[in-house]
N, CA, C and O atoms as a Tripos MOL2 file, in Angstrom:
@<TRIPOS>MOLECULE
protein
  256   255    64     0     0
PROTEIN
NO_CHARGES

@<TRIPOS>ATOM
      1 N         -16.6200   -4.0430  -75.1630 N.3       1 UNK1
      2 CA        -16.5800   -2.8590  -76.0100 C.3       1 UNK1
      3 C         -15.3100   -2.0420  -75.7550 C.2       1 UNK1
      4 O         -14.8600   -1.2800  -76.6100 O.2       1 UNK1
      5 N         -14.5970   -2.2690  -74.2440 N.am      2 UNK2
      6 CA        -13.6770   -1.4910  -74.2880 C.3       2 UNK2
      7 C         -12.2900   -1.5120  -75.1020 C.2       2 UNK2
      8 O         -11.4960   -0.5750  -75.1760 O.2       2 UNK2
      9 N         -12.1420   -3.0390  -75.8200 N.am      3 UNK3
     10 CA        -11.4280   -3.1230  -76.4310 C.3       3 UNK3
     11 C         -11.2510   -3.2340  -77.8930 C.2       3 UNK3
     12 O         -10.2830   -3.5800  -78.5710 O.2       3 UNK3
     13 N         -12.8610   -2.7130  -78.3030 N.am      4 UNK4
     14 CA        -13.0900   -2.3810  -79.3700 C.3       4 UNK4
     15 C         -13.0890   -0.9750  -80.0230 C.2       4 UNK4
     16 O         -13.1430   -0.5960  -81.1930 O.2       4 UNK4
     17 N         -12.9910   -0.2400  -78.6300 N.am      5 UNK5
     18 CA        -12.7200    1.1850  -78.6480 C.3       5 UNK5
     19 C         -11.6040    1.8300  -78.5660 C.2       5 UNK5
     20 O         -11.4290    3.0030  -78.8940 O.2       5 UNK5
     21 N         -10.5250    0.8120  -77.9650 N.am      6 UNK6
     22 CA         -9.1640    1.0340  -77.8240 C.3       6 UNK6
     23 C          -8.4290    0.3750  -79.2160 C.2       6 UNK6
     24 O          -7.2120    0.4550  -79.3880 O.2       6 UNK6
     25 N          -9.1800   -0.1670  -80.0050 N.am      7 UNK7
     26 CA         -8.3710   -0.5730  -81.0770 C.3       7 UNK7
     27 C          -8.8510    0.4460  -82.2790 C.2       7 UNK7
     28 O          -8.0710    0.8030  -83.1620 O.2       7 UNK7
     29 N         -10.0280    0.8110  -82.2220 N.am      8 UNK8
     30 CA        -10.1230    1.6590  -83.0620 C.3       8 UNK8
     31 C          -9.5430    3.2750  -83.4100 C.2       8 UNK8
     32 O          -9.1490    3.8700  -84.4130 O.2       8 UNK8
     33 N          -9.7520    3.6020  -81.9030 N.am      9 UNK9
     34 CA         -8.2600    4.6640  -81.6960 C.3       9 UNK9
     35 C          -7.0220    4.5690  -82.0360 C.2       9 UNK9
     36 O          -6.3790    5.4850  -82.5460 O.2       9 UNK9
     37 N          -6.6040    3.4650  -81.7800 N.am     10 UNK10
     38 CA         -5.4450    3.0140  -82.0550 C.3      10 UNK10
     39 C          -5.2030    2.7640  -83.6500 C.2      10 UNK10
     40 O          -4.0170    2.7290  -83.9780 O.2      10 UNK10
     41 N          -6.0560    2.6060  -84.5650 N.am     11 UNK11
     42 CA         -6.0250    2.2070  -85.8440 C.3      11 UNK11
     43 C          -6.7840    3.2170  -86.5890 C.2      11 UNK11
     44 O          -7.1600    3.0640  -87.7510 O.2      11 UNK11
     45 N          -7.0340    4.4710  -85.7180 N.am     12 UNK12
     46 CA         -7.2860    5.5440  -86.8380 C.3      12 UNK12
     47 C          -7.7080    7.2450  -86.2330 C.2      12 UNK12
     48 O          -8.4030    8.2170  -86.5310 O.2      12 UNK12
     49 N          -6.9720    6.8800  -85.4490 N.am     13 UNK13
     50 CA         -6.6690    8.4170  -84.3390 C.3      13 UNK13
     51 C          -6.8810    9.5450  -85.2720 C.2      13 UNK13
     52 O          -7.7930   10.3720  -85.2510 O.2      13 UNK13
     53 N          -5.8420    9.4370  -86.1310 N.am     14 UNK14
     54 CA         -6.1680   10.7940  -86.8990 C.3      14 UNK14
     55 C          -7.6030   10.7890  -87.8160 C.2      14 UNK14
     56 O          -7.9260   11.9710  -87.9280 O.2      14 UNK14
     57 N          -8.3080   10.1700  -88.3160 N.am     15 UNK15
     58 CA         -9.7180   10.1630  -88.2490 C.3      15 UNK15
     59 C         -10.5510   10.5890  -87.2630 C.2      15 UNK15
     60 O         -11.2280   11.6030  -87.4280 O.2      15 UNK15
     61 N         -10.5900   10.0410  -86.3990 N.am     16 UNK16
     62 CA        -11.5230   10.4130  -84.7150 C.3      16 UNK16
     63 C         -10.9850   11.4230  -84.3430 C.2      16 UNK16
     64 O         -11.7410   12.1540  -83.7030 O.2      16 UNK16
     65 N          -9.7380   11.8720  -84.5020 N.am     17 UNK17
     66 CA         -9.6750   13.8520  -83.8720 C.3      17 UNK17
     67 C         -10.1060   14.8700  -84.8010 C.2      17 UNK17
     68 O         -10.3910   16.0310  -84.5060 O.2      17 UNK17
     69 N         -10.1340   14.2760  -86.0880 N.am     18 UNK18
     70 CA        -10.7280   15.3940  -86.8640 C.3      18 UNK18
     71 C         -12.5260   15.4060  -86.2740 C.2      18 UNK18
     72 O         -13.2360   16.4000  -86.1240 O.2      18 UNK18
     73 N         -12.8310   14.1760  -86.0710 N.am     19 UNK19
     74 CA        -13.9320   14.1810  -86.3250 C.3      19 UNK19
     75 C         -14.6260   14.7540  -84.8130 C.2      19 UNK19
     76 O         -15.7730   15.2020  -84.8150 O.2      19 UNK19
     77 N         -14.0470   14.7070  -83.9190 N.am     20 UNK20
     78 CA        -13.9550   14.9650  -82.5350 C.3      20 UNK20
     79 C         -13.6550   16.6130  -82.3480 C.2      20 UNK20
     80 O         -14.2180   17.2630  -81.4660 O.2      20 UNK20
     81 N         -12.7990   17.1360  -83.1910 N.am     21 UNK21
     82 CA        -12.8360   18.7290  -83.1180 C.3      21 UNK21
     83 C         -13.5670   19.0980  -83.9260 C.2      21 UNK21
     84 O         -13.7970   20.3010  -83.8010 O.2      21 UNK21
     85 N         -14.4030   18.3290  -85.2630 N.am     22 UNK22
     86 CA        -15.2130   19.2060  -85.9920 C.3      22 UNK22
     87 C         -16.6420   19.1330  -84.8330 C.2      22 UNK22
     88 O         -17.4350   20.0750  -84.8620 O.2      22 UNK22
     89 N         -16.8350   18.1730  -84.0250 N.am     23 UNK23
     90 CA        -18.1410   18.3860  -83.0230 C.3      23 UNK23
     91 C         -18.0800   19.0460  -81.8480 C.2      23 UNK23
     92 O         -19.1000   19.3110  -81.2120 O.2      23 UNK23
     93 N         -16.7800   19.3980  -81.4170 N.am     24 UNK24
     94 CA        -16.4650   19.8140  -80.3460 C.3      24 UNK24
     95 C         -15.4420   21.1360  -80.6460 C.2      24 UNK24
     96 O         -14.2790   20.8820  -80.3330 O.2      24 UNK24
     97 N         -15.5930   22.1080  -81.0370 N.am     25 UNK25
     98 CA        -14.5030   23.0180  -81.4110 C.3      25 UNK25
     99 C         -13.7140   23.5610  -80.3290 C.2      25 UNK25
    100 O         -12.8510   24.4290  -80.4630 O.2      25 UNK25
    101 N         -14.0650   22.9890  -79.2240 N.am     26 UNK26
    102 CA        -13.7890   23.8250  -78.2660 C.3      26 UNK26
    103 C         -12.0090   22.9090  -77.8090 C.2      26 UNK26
    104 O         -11.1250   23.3010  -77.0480 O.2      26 UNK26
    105 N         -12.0860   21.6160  -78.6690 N.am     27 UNK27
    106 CA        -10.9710   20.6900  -78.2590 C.3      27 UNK27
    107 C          -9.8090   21.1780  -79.1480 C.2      27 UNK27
    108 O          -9.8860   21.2950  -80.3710 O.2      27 UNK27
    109 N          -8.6600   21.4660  -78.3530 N.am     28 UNK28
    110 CA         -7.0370   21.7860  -79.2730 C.3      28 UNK28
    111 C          -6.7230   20.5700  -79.4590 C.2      28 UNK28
    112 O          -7.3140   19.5110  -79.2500 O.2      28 UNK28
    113 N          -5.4490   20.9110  -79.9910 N.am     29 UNK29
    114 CA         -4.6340   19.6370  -80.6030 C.3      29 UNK29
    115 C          -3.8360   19.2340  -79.1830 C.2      29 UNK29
    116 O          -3.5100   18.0500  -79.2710 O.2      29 UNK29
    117 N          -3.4610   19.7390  -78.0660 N.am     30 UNK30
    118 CA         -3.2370   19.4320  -76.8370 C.3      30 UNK30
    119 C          -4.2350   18.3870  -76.1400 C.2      30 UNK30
    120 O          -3.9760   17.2490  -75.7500 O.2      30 UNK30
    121 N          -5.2570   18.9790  -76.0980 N.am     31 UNK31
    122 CA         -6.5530   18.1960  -75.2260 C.3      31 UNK31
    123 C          -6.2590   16.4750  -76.1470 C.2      31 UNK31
    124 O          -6.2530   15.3800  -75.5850 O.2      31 UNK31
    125 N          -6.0170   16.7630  -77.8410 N.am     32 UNK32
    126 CA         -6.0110   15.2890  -77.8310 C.3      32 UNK32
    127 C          -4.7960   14.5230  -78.5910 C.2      32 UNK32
    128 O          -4.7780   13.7320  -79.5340 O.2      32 UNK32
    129 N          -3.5540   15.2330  -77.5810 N.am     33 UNK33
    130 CA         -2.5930   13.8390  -77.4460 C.3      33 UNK33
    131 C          -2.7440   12.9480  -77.2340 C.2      33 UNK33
    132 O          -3.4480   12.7350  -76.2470 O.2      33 UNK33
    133 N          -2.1950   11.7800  -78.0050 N.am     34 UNK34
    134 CA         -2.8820   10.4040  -77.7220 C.3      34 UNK34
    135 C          -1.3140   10.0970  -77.5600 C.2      34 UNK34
    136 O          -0.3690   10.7590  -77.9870 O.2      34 UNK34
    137 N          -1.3100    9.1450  -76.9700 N.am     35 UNK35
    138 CA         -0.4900    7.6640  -76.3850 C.3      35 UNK35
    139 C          -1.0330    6.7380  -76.6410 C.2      35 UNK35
    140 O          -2.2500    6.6660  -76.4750 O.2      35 UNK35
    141 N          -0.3700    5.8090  -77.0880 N.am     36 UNK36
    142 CA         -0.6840    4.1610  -76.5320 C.3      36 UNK36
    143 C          -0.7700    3.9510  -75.2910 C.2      36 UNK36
    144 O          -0.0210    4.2720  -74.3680 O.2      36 UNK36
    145 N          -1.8150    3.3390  -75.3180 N.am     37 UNK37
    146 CA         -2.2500    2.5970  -73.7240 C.3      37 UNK37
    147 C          -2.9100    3.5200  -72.5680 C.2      37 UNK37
    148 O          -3.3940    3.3430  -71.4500 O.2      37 UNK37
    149 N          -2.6480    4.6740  -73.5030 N.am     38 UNK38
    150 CA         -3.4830    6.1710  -72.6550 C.3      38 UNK38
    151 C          -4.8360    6.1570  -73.0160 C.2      38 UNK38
    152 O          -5.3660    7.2570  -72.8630 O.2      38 UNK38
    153 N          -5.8580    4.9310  -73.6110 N.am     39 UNK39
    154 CA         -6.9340    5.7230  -74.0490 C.3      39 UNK39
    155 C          -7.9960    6.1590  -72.9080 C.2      39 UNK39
    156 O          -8.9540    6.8500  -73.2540 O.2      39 UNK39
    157 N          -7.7980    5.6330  -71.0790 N.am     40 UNK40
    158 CA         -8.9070    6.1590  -70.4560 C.3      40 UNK40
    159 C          -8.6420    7.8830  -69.9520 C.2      40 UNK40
    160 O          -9.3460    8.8180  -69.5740 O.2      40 UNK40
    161 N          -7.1140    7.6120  -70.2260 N.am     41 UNK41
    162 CA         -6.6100    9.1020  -69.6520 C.3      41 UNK41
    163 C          -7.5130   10.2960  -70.9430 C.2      41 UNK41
    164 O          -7.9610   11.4370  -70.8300 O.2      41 UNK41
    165 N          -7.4410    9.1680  -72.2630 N.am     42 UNK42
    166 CA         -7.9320   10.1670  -73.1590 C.3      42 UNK42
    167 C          -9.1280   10.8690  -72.6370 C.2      42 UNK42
    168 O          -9.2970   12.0260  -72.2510 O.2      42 UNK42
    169 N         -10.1200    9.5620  -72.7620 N.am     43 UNK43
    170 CA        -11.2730    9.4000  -72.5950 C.3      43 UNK43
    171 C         -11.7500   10.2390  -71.2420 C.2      43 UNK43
    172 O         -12.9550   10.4260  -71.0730 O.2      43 UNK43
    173 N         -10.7620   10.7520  -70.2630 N.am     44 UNK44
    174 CA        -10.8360   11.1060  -69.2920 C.3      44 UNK44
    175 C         -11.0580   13.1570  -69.6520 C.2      44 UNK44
    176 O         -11.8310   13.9910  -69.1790 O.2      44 UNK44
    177 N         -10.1960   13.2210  -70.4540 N.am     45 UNK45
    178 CA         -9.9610   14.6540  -71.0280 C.3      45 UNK45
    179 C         -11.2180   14.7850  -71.5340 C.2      45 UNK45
    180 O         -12.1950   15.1870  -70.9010 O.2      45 UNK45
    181 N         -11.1930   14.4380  -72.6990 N.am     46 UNK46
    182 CA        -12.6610   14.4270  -73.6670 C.3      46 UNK46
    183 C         -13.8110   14.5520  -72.7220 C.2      46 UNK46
    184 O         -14.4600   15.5260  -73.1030 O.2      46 UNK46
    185 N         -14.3850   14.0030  -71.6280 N.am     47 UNK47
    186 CA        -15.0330   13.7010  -71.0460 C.3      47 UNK47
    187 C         -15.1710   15.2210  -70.0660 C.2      47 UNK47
    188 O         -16.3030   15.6410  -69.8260 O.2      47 UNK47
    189 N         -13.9420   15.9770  -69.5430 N.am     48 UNK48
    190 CA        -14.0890   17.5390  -68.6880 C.3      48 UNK48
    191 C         -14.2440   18.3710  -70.1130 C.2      48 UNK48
    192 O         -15.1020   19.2510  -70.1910 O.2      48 UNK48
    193 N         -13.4830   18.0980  -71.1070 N.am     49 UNK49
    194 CA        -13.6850   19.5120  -71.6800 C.3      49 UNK49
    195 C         -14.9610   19.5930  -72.5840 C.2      49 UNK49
    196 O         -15.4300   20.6530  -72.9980 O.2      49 UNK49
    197 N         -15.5430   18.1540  -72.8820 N.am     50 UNK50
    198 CA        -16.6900   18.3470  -74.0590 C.3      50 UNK50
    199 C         -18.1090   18.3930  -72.8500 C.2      50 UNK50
    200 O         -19.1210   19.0130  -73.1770 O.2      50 UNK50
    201 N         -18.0430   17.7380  -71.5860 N.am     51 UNK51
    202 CA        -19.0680   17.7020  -71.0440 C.3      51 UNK51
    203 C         -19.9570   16.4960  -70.5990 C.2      51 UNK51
    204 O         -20.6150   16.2410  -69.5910 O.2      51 UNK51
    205 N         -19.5820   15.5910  -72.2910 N.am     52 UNK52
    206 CA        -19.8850   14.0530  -72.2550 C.3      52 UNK52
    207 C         -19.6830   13.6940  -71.5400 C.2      52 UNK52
    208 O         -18.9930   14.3020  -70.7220 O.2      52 UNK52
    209 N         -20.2930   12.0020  -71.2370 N.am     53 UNK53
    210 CA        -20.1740   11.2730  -70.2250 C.3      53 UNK53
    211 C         -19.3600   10.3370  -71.2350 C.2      53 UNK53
    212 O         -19.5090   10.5150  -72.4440 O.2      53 UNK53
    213 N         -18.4600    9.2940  -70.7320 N.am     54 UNK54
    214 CA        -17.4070    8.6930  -71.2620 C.3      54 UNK54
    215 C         -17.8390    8.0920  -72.3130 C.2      54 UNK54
    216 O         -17.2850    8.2280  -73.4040 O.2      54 UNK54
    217 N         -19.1770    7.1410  -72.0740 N.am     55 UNK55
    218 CA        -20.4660    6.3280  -72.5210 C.3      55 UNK55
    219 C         -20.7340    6.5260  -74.1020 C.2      55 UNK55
    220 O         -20.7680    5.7920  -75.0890 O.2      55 UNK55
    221 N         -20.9380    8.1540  -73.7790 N.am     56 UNK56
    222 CA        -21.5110    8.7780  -74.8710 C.3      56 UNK56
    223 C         -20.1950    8.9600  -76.0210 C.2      56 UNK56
    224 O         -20.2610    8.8450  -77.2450 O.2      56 UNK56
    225 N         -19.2980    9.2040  -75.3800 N.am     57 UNK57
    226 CA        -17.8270    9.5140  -75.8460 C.3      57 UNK57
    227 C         -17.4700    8.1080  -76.7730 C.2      57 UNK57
    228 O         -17.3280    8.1650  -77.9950 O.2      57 UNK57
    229 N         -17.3580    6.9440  -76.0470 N.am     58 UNK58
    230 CA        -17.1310    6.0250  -76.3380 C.3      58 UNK58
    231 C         -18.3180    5.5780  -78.1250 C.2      58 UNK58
    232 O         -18.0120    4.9230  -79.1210 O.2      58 UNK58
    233 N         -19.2750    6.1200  -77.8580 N.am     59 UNK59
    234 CA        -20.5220    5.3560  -78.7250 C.3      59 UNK59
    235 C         -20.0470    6.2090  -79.7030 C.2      59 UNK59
    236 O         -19.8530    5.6830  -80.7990 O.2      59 UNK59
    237 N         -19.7740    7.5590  -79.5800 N.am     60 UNK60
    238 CA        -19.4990    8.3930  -80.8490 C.3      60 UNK60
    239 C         -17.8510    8.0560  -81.6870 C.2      60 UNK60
    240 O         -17.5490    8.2960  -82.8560 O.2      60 UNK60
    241 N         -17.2380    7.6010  -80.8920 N.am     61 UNK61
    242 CA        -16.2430    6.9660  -81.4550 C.3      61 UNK61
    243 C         -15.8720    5.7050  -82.3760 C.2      61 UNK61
    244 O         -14.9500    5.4490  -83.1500 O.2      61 UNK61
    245 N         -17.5450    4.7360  -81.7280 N.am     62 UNK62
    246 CA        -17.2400    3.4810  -82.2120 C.3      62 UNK62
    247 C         -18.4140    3.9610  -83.5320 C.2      62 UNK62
    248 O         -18.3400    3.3670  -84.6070 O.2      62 UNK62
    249 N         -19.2520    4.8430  -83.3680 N.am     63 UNK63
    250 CA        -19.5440    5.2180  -85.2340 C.3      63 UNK63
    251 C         -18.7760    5.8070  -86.3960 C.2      63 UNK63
    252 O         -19.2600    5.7840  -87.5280 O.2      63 UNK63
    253 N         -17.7220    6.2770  -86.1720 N.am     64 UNK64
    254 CA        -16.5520    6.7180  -87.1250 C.3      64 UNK64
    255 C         -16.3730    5.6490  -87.6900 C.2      64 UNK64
    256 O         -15.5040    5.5450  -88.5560 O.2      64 UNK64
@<TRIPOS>BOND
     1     1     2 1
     2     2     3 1
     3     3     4 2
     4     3     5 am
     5     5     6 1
     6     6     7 1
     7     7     8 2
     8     7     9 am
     9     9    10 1
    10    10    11 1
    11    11    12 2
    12    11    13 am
    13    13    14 1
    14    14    15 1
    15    15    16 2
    16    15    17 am
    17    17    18 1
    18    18    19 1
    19    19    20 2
    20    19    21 am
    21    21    22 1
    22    22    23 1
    23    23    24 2
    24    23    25 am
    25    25    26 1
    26    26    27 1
    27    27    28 2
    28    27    29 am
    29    29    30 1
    30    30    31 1
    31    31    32 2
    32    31    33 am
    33    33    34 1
    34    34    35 1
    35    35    36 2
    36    35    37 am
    37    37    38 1
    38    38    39 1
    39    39    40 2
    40    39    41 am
    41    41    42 1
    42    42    43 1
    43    43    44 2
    44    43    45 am
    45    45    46 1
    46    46    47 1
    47    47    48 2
    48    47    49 am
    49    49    50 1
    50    50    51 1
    51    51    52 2
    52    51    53 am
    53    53    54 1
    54    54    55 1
    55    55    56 2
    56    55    57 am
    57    57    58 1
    58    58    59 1
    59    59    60 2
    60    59    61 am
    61    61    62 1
    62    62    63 1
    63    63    64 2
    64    63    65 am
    65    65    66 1
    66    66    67 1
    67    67    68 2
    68    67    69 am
    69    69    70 1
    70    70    71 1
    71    71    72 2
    72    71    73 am
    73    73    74 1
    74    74    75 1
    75    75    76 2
    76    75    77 am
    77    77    78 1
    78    78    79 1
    79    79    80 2
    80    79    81 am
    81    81    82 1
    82    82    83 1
    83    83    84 2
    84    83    85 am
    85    85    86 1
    86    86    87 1
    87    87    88 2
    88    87    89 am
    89    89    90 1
    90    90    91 1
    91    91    92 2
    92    91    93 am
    93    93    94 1
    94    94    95 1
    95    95    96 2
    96    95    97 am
    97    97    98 1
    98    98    99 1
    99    99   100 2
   100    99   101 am
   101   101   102 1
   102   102   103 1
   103   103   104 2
   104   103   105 am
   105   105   106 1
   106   106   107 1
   107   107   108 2
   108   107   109 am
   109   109   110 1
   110   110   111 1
   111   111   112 2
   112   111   113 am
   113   113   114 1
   114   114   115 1
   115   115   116 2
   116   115   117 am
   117   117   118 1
   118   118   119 1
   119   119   120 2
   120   119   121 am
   121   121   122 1
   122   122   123 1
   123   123   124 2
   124   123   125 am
   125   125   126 1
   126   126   127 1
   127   127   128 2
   128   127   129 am
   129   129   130 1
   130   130   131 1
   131   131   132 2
   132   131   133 am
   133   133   134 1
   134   134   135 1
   135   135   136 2
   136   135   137 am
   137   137   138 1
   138   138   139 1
   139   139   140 2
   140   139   141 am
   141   141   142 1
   142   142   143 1
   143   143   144 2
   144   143   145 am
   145   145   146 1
   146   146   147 1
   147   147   148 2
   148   147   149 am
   149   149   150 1
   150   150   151 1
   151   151   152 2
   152   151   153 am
   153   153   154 1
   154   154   155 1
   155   155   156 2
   156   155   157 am
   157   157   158 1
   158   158   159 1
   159   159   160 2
   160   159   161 am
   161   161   162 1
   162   162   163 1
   163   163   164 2
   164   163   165 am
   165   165   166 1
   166   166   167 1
   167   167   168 2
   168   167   169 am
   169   169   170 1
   170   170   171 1
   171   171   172 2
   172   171   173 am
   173   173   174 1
   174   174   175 1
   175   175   176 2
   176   175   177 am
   177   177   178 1
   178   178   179 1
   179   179   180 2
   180   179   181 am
   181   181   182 1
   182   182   183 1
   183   183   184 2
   184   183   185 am
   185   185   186 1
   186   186   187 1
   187   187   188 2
   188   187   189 am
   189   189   190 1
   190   190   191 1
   191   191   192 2
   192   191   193 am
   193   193   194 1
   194   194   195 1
   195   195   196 2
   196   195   197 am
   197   197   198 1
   198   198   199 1
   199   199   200 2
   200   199   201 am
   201   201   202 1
   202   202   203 1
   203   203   204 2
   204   203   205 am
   205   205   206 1
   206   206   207 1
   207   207   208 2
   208   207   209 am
   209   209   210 1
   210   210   211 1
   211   211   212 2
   212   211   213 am
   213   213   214 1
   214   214   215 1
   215   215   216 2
   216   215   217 am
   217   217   218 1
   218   218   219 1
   219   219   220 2
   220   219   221 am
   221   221   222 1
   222   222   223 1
   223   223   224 2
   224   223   225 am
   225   225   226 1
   226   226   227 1
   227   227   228 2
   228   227   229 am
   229   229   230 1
   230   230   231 1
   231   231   232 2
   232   231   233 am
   233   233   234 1
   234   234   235 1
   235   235   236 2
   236   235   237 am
   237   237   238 1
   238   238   239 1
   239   239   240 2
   240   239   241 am
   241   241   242 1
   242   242   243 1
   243   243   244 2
   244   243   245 am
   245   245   246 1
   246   246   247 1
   247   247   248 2
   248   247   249 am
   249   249   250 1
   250   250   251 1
   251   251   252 2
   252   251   253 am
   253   253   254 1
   254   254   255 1
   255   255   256 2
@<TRIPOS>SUBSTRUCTURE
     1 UNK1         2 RESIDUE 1 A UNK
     2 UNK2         6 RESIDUE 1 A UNK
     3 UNK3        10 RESIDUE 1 A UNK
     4 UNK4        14 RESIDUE 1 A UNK
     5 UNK5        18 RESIDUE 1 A UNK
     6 UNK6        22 RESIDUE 1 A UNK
     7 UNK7        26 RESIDUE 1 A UNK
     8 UNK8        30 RESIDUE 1 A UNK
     9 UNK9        34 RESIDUE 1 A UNK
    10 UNK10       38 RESIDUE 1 A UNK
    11 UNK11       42 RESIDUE 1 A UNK
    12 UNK12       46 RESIDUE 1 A UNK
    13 UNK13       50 RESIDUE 1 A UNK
    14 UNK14       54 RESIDUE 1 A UNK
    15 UNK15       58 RESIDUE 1 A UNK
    16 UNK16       62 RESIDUE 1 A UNK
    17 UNK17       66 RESIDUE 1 A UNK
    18 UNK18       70 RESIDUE 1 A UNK
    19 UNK19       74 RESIDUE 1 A UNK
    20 UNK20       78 RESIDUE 1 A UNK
    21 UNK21       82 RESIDUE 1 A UNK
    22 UNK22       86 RESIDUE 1 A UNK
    23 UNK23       90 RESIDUE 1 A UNK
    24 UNK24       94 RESIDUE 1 A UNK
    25 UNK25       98 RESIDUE 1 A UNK
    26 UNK26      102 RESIDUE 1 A UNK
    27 UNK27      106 RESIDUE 1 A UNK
    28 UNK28      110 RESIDUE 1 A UNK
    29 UNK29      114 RESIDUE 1 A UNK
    30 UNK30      118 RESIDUE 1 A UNK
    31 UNK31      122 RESIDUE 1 A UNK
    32 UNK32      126 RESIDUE 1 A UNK
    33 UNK33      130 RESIDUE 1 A UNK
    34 UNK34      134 RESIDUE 1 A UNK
    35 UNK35      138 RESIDUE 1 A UNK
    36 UNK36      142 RESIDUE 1 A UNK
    37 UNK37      146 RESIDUE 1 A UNK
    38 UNK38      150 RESIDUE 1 A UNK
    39 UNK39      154 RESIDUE 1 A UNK
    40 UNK40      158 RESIDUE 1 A UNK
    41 UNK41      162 RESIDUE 1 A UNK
    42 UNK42      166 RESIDUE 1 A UNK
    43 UNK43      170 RESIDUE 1 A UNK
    44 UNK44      174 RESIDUE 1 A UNK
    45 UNK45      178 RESIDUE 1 A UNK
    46 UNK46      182 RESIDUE 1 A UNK
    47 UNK47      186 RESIDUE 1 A UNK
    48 UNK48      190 RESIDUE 1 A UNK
    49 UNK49      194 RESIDUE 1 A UNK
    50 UNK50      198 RESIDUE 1 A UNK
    51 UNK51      202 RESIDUE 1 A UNK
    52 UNK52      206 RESIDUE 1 A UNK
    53 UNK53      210 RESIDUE 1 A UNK
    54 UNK54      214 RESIDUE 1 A UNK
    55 UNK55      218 RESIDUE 1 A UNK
    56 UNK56      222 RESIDUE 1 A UNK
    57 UNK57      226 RESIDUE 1 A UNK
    58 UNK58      230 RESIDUE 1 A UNK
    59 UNK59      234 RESIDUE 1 A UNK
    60 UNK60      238 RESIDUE 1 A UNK
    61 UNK61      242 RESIDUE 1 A UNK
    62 UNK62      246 RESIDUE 1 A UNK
    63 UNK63      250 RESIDUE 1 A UNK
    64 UNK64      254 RESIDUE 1 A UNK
């Protein structure tokens, strides 16, 4: 799954941050700089500032 989650970021980032600050308002456009090849660092952010566990992070991503 992890590389089903890293491709989907990768192939539609700007989808998943809208959809990621409309559930989480509390996330800026800072919290989600993305990089290539950064997605656990992402996943790492998302994970202190929303509260989620990565798991959960990950599952809500792969339903977008």
């Amino acid at each position: 799954m992890e590389n089903a989650i890293t491709d989907k970021i990768k192939g539609n980032w700007n989808q998943i941050k809208g959809q990621l600050q409309q559930k989480w308002g509390n996330l800026t456009d800072d919290d989600l700089q993305y990089e290539e090849g950064q997605e656990n660092e992402l996943l790492g952010i998302l994970q202190e500032k929303t509260g989620e566990t990565k798991q959960n992070l990950k599952n809500f991503i792969d339903k977008i």
